[in-house]
C-alpha positions as CSV (number, residue, x, y, z in Angstrom):
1,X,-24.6,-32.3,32.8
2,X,-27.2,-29.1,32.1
3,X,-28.6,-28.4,28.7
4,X,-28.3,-24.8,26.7
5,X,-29.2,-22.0,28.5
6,X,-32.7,-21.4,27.9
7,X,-33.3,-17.8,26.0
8,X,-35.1,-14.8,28.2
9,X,-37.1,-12.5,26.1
10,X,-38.5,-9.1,27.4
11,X,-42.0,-8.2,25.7
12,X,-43.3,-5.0,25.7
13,X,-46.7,-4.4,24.7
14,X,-47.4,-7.7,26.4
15,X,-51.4,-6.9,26.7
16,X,-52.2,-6.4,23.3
17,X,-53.2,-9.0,21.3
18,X,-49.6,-9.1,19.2
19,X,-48.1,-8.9,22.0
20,X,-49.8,-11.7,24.0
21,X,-49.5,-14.0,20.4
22,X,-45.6,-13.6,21.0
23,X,-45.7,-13.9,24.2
24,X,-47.4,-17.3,24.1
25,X,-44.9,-18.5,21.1
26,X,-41.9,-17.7,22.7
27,X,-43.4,-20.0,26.1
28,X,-43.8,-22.6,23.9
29,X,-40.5,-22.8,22.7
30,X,-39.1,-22.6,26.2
31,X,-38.4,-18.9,26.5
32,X,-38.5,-17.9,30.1
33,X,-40.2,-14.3,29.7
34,X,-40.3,-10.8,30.9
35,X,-43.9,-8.9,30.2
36,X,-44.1,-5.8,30.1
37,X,-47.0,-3.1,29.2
38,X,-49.7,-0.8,30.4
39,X,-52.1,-3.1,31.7
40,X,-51.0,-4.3,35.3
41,X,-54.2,-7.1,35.6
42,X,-53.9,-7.7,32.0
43,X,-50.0,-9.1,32.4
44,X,-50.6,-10.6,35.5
45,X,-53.6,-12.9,34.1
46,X,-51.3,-13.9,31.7
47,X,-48.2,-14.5,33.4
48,X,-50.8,-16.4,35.5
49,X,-52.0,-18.0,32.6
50,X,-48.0,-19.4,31.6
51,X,-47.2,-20.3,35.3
52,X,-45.5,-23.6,35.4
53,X,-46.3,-26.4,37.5
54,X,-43.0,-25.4,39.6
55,X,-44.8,-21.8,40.8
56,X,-42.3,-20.1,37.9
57,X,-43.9,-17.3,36.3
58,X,-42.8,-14.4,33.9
59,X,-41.8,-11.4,35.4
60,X,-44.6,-8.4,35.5
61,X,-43.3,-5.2,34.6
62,X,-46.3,-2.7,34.5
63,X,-45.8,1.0,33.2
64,X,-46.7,3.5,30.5
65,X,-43.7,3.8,28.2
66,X,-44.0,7.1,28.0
67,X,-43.8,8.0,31.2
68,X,-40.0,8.5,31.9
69,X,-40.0,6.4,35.3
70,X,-41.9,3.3,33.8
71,X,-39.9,3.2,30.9
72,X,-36.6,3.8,33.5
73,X,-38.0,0.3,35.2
74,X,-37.8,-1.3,31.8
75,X,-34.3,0.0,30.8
76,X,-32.9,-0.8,34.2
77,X,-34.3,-4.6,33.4
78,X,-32.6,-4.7,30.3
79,X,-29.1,-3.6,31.9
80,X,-29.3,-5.8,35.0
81,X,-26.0,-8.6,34.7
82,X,-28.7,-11.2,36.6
83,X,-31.0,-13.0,34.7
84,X,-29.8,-11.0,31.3
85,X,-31.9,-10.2,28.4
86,X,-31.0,-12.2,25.3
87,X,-33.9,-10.9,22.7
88,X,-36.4,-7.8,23.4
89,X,-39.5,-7.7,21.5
90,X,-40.9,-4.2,21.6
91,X,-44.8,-4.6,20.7
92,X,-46.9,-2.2,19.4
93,X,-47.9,0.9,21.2
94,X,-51.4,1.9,21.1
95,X,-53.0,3.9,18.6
96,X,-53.3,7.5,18.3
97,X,-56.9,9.2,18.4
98,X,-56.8,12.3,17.3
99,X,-54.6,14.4,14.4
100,X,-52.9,17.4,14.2
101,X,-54.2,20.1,15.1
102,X,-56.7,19.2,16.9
103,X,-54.7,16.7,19.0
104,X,-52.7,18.5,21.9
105,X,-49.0,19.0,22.1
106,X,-48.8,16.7,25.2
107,X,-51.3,14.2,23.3
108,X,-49.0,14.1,20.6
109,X,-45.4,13.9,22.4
110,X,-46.8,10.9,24.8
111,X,-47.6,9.2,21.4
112,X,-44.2,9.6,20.1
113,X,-42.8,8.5,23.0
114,X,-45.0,5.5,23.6
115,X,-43.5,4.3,19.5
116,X,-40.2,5.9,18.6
117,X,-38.6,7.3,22.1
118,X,-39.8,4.0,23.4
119,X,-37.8,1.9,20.8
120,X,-34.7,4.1,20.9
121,X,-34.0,3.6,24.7
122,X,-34.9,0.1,25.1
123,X,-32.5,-1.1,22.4
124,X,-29.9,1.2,23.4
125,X,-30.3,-0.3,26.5
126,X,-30.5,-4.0,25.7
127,X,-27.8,-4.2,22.2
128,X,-24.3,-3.6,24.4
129,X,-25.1,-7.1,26.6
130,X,-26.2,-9.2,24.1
131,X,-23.6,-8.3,22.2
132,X,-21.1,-9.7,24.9
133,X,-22.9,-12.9,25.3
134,X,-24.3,-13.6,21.8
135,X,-27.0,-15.9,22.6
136,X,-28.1,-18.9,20.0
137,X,-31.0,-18.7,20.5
138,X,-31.1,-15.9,18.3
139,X,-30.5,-12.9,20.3
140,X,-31.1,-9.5,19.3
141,X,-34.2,-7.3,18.9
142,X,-37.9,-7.5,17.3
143,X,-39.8,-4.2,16.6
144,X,-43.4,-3.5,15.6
145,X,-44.1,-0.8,12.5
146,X,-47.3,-0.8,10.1
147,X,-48.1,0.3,6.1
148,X,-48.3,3.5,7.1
149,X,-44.9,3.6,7.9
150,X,-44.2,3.2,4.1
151,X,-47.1,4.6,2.5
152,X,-48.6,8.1,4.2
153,X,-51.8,8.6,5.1
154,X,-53.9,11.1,6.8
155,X,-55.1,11.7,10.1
156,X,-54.1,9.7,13.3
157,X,-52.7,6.7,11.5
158,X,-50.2,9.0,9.8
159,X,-49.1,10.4,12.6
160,X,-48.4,7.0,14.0
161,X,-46.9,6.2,10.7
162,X,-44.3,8.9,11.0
163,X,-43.1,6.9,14.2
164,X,-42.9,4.0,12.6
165,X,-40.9,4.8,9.7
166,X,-38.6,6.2,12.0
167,X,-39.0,2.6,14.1
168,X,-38.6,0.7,11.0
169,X,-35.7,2.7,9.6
170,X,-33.9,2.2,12.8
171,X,-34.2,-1.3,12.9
172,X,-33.0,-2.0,9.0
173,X,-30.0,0.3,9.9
174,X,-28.7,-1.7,13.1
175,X,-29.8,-5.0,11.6
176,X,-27.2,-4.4,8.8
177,X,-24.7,-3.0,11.7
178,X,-24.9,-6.0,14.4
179,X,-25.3,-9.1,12.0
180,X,-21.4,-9.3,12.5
181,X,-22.0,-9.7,16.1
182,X,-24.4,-12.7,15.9
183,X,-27.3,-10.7,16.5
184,X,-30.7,-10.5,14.3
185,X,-32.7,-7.4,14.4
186,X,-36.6,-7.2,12.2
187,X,-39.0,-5.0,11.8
188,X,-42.5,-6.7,11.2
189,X,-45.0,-4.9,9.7
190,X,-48.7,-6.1,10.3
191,X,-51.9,-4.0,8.4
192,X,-53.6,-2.3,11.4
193,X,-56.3,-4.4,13.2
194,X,-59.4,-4.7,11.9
195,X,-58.9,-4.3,8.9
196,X,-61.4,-7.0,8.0
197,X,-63.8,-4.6,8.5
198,X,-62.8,-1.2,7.6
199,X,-59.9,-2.2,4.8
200,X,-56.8,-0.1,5.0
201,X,-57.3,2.6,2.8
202,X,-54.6,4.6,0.6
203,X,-54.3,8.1,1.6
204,X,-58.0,7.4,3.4
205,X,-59.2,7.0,0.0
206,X,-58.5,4.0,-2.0
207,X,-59.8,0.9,0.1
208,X,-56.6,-1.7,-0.5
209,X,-57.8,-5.4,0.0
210,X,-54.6,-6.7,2.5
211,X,-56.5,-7.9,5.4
212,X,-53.5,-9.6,7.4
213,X,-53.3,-12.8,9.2
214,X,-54.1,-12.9,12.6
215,X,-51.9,-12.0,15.1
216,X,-50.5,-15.6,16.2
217,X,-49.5,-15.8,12.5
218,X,-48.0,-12.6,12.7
219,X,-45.9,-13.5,15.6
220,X,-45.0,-16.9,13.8
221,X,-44.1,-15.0,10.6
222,X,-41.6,-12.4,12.8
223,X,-39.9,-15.2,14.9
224,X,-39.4,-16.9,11.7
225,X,-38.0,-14.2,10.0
226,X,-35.8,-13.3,13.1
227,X,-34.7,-16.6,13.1
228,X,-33.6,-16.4,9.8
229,X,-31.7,-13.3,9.8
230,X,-34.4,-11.0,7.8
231,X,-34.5,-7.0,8.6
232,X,-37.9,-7.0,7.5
233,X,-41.0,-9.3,8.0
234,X,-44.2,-8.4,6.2
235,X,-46.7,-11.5,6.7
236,X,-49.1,-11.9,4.3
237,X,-49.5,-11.5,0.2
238,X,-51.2,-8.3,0.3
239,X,-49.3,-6.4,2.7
240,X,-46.1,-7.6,1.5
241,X,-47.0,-6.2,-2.4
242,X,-48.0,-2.8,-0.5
243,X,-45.1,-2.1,1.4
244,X,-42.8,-3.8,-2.1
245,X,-44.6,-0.9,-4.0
246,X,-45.0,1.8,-1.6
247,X,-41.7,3.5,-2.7
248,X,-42.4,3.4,-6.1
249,X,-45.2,5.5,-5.4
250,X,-44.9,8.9,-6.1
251,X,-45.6,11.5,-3.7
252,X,-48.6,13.5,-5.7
253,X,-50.3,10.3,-6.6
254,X,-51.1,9.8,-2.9
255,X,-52.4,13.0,-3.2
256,X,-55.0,12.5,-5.7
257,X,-55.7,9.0,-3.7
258,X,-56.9,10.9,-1.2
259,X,-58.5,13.9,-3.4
260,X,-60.4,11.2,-5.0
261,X,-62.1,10.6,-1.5
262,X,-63.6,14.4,-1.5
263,X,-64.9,14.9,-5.2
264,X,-64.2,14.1,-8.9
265,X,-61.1,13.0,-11.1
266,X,-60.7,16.2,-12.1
267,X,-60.7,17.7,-8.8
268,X,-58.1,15.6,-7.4
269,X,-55.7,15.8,-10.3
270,X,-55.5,19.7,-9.6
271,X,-55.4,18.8,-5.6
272,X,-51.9,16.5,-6.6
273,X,-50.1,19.7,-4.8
274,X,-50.6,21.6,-2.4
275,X,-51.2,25.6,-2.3
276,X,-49.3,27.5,-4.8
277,X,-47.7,31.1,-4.8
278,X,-45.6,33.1,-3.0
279,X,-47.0,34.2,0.1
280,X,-47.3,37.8,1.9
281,X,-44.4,38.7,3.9
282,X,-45.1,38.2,7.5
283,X,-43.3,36.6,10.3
284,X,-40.7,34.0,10.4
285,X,-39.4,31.7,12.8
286,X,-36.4,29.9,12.7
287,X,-34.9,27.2,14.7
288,X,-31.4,26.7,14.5
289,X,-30.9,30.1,13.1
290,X,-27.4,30.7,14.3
291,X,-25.7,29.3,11.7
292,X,-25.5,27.3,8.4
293,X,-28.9,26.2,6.7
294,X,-30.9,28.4,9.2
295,X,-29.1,31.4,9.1
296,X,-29.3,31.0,5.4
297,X,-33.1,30.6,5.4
298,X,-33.1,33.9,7.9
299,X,-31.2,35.7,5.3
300,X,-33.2,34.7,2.6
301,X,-36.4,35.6,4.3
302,X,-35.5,38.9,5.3
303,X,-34.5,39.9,1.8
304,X,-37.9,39.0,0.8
305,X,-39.7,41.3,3.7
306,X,-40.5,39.2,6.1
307,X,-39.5,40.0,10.1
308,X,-37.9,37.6,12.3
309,X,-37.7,35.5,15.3
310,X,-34.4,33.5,15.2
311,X,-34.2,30.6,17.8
312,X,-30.7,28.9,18.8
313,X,-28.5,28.0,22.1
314,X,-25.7,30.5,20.8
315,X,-26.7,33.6,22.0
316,X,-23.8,35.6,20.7
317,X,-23.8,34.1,17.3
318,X,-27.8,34.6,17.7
319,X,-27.1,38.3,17.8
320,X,-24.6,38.7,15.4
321,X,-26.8,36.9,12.3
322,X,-29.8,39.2,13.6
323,X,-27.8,42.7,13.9
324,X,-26.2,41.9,10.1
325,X,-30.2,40.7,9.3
326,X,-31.7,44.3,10.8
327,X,-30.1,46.1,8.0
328,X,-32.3,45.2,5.6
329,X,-35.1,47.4,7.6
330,X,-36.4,43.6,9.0
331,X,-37.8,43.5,12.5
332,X,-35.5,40.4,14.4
333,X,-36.3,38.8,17.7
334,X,-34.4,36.7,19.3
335,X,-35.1,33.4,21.5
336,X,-32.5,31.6,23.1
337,X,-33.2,28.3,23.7
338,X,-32.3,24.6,24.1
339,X,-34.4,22.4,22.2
340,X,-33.2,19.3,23.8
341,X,-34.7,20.1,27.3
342,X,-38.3,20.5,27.7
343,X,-38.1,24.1,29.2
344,X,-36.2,25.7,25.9
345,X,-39.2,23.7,23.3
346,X,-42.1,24.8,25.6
347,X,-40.3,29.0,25.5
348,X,-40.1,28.3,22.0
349,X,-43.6,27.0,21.2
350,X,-45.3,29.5,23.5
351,X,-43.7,32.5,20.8
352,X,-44.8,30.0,18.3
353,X,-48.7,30.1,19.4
354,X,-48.9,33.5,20.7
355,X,-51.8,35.4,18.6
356,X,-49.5,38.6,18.7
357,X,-47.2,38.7,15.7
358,X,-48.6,35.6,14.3
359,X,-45.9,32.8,12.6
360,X,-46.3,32.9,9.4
361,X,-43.8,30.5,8.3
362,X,-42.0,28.0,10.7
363,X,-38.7,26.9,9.9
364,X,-38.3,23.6,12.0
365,X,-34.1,23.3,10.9
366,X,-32.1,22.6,14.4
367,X,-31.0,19.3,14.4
368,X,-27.5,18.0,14.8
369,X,-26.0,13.9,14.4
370,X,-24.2,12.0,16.4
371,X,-20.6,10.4,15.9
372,X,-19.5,6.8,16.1
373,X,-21.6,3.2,16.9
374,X,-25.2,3.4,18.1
375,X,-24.0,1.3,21.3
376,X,-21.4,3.1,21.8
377,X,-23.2,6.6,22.1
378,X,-23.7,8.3,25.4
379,X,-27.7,7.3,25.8
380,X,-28.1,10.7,27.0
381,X,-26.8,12.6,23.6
382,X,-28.3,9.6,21.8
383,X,-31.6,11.0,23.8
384,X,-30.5,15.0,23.3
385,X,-30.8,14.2,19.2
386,X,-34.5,12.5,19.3
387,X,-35.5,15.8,21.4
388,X,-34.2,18.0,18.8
389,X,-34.6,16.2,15.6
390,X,-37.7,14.9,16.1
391,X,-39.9,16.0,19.3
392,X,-39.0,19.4,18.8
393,X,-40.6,19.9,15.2
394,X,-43.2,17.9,16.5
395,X,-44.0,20.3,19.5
396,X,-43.4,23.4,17.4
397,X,-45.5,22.0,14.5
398,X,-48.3,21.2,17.0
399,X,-48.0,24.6,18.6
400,X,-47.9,26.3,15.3
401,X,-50.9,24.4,13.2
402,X,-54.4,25.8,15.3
403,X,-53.8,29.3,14.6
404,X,-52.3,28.9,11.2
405,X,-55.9,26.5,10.2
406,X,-57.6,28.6,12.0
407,X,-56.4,32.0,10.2
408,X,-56.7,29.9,6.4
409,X,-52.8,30.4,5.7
410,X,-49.3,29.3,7.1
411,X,-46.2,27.3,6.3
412,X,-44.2,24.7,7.9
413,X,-40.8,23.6,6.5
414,X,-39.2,20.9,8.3
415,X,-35.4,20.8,7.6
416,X,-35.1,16.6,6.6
417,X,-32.0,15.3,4.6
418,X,-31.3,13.2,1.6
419,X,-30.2,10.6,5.1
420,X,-33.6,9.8,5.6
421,X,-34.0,8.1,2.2
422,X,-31.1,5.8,3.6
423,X,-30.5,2.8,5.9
424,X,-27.6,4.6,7.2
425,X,-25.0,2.0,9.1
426,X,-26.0,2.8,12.7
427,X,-27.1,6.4,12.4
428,X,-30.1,7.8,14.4
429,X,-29.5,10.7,12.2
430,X,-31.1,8.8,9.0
431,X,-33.8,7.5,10.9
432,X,-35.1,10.9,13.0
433,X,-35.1,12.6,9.1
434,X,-36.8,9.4,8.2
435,X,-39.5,10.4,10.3
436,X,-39.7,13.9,9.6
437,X,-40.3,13.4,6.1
438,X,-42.4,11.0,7.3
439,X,-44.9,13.4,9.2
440,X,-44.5,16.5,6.5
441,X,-45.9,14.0,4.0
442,X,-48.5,13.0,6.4
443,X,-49.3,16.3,7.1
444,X,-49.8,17.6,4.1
445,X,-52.7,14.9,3.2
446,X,-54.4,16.1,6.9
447,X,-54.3,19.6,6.2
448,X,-55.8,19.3,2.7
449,X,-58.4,22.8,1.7
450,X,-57.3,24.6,5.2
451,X,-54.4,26.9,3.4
452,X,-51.5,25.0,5.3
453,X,-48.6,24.3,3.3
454,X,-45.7,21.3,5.2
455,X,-43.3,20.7,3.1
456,X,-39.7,18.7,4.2
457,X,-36.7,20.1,2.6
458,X,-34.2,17.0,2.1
459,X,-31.0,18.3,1.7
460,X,-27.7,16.2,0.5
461,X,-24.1,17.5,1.4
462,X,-24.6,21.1,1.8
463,X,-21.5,23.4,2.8
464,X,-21.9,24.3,6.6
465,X,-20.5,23.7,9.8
466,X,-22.3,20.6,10.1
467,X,-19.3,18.2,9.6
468,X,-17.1,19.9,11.5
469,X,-19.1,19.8,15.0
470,X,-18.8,16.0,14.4
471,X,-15.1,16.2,13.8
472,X,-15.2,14.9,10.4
473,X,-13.7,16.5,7.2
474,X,-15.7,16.5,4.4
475,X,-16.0,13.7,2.5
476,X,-17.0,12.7,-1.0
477,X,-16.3,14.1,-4.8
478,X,-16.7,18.0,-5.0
479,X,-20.0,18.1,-6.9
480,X,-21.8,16.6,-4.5
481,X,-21.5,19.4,-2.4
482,X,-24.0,22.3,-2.4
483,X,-24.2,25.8,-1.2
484,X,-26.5,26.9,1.7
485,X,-28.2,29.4,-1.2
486,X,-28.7,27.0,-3.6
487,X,-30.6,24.7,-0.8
488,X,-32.5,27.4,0.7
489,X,-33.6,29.1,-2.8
490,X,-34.8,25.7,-4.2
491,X,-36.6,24.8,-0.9
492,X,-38.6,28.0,-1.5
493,X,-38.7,27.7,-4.5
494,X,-40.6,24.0,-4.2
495,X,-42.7,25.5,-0.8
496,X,-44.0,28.0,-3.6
497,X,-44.9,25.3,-6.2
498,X,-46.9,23.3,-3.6
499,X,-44.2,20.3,-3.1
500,X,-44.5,18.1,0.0
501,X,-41.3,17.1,-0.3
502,X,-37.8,18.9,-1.9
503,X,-34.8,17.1,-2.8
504,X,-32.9,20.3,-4.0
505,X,-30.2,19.3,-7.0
506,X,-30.2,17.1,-9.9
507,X,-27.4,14.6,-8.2
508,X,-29.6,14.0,-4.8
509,X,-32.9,13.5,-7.0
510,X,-31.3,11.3,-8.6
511,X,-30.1,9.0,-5.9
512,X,-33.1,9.5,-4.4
513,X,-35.0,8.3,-7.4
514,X,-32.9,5.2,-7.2
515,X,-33.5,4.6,-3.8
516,X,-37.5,3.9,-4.8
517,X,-36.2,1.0,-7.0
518,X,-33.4,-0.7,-5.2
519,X,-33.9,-3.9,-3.3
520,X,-34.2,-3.1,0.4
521,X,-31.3,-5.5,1.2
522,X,-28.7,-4.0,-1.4
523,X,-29.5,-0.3,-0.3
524,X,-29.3,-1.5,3.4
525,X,-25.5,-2.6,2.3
526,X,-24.5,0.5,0.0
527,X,-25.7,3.1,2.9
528,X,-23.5,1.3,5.6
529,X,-20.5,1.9,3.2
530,X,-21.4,6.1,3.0
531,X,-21.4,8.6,5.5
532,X,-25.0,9.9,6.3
533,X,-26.0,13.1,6.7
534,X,-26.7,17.1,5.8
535,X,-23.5,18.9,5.2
């Protein structure tokens, strides 16, 4: 007779110190393991390290997970029907250096990839098998986010902390979706290491005493939480009574957190938002400015003065919306492009550096959402919708930021949705906007006193083409719809009054008011009963 199958775990991030601590729990509970990470010697001295007396030994599987081949090696483990994966623990990725915008666009991508593009393919990947075979053991998936993923700050931890709301986001949404299936999926959320030291400050300001347990406690406090069916493990007093607050936190107190850092009370009461006024009409550009929100923004921007480069795949549509736009004595380019492939974001964010015809304003709106069960998703379109939603206004932010600091003035507006406030059941779509209201907050604590204004309009159920390309009717009472107009003039109306962050109509600020006070579990279950998702 033969005993239970014993459980294999895949770690990534297997030579950091997180990852080695889980590494060495799950040996001792009898694991057989699969390292992974960017440190060949580093994995191989501890897979030497956990070699049984038999010869066994974990499997070494070295590669930067941001490089498309060694993350390929990693996916390909996770799909093999030999020696299947039963729970993947994706550690964390190392930390970013440098901020926007004096970090590179490459720097920047790698970085996102590394987090966030890592995350989405490897459980993509590994979900659909253990599905099927529903381990004991538990199966399912452990993922790695931080603080700043619920509480922005500046500089390189925010930009890491965008990633990680998108990871942690992610994680809560599918945890809800495959707990039917007999899978457990948690987010753990350690303070960043060190922190003993240099305590993790709010906004880079206030120093916050949550200096976390060590990582061998943090992996005990994950696996235990796993174990138990939890979305989200914070270990340790402090951090947990940060990340329990961080949503009741509003937006311009951070703010004054961090203006507190650079002079007196007074000063950083009048710094709780950003530039204000209306600025000189320059040059636009617009992603996505084919149709709906876009071509709405392009409209409204043209009225007001200022010429235009419109950016979209449609290149008929493209030059319809900028013949009708030329009217109004408006100067229209147009740029077709694919943001999904590298070649159409690197046209696009050349036009958005060049020092001719400077952008003025940068309207990051393409983005689209995908139909139907994350595991059931094409991993290419599920890929196609990270590139647009989120590495594009990444890249074009990037591109866009040195000349706008370096020239005192400039605006960003990245198109987010009312979605990203929500767990939504399954949906990449709820956690990409997660992320890019994510880095517009984060980015507007960096770019403090240089002129810079980001600001992520979070639309609700807005009247567009939007459902339609997903073959779904619209949905939902009639006044919770809005009007393109309505969005566009309040979202320039809020970029005006200095807002990080707009939530245009009284209905979505609302919801999205309740959303700060709502137990995590119960809004996990009342987003996986609504659609998610811009109009």
């Amino acid at each position: 007779m033969t005993g239970p199958t014993p459980r294999r775990t895949l770690v990534t991030g297997a030579d950091t110190d997180l990852g080695r601590a889980f590494v060495r729990r799950l040996h001792a509970a009898g694991d057989e393991l699969v390292l992974a990470g960017g440190e060949r010697d580093a994995l191989e001295a501890l897979a030497g390290e956990l070699s049984g007396p038999s010869g066994s030994r974990p499997e070494v599987l070295p590669g930067d997970l941001a490089d498309e081949l060694d993350l390929d090696l990693v996916v390909r483990r996770l799909l093999t029907g030999t020696r299947p994966i039963d729970l993947l623990v994706v550690g964390p990725a190392p930390p970013s250096t440098r901020a926007l915008p004096e970090a590179g666009v490459a720097e920047v991508r790698a970085a996102l990839d590394r987090s966030a593009g890592a995350v989405l393919a490897l459980l993509r990947a590994a979900l659909p098998g253990m599905i099927s075979r529903r381990h004991p053991g538990p199966g399912g998936a452990i993922t790695v986010t931080g603080p700043a993923g619920y509480l922005p700050v500046p500089g390189p931890a925010g930009l890491d902390g965008a990633a990680q709301a998108y990871i942690g986001m992610l994680t809560e949404a599918l945890a809800h979706t495959f707990s039917r299936d007999g899978l457990a999926l948690t987010t753990v959320c350690p303070t960043p290491p060190n922190v003993e030291k240099e305590r993790w400050r709010l906004a880079g300001a206030m120093p916050l005493h949550v200096a976390p347990p060590d990582a061998d406690a943090v992996a005990a406090a994950a696996l235990a939480d796993h174990a138990a069916g939890r979305a989200l493990c914070v270990p340790g007093v402090g951090p947990r009574a940060l990340v329990g607050v961080s949503r009741l936190v509003p937006f311009p107190a951070v703010r004054v957190a961090a203006g507190l850092r650079r002079g007196s009370l007074p000063q950083a009461l009048r710094g709780r938002r950003g530039p204000r006024g209306a600025r000189p009409a320059g040059t636009a550009l617009v992603t996505g400015g084919s149709s709906g929100i876009g071509a709405t923004y392009a409209e409204h921007l043209a009225s007001a003065g200022h010429d235009l480069v419109l950016v979209a795949r449609d290149a008929i549509r493209l030059e319809e919306v900028a013949d009708r736009l030329r009217a109004q004595a408006v100067r229209v380019d147009v740029l077709v492009a694919d943001l999904a492939n590298a070649a159409g974001r690197a046209r696009v964010a050349e036009r958005v550096a060049a020092p001719e015809r400077p952008i003025d304003l940068l309207v990051n709106n393409a983005g689209f959402a995908t139909a139907g069960e994350f595991v059931d998703t094409d991993p290419a379109a599920l890929r196609a919708n990270y590139e647009v939603n989120m590495a594009a206004v990444l890249e074009l932010t990037a591109a866009a930021l040195p000349g706008m600091v370096a020239r005192g003035r400039g605006d960003i507006v990245n198109i987010s949705s009312v979605a990203g406030f929500l767990p939504g059941r399954g949906s990449v779509y709820s956690a990409g906007k997660s992320y890019v209201t994510a880095l517009s907050r984060t980015l507007a604590l960096t770019l403090v006193d240089t002129g810079v204004r980001v600001m992520a309009l979070c639309p609700g159920y807005t009247r567009t083409e939007f459902h339609a390309r997903l073959g779904q009717e619209r949905s939902g009472p009639e006044w919770l719809w809005m009007d393109a107009d309505e969005v566009v003039a309040q979202g320039m109306a809020d970029l005006e009054a200095g807002k990080a962050v707009s939530v245009p109509g009284a209905v979505y600020k609302t919801i999205v008011g309740v959303t700060r006070v709502m137990p995590r579990a119960l809004l996990r279950a009342l987003a996986a009963r609504s659609a998610s998702g811009r109009g």
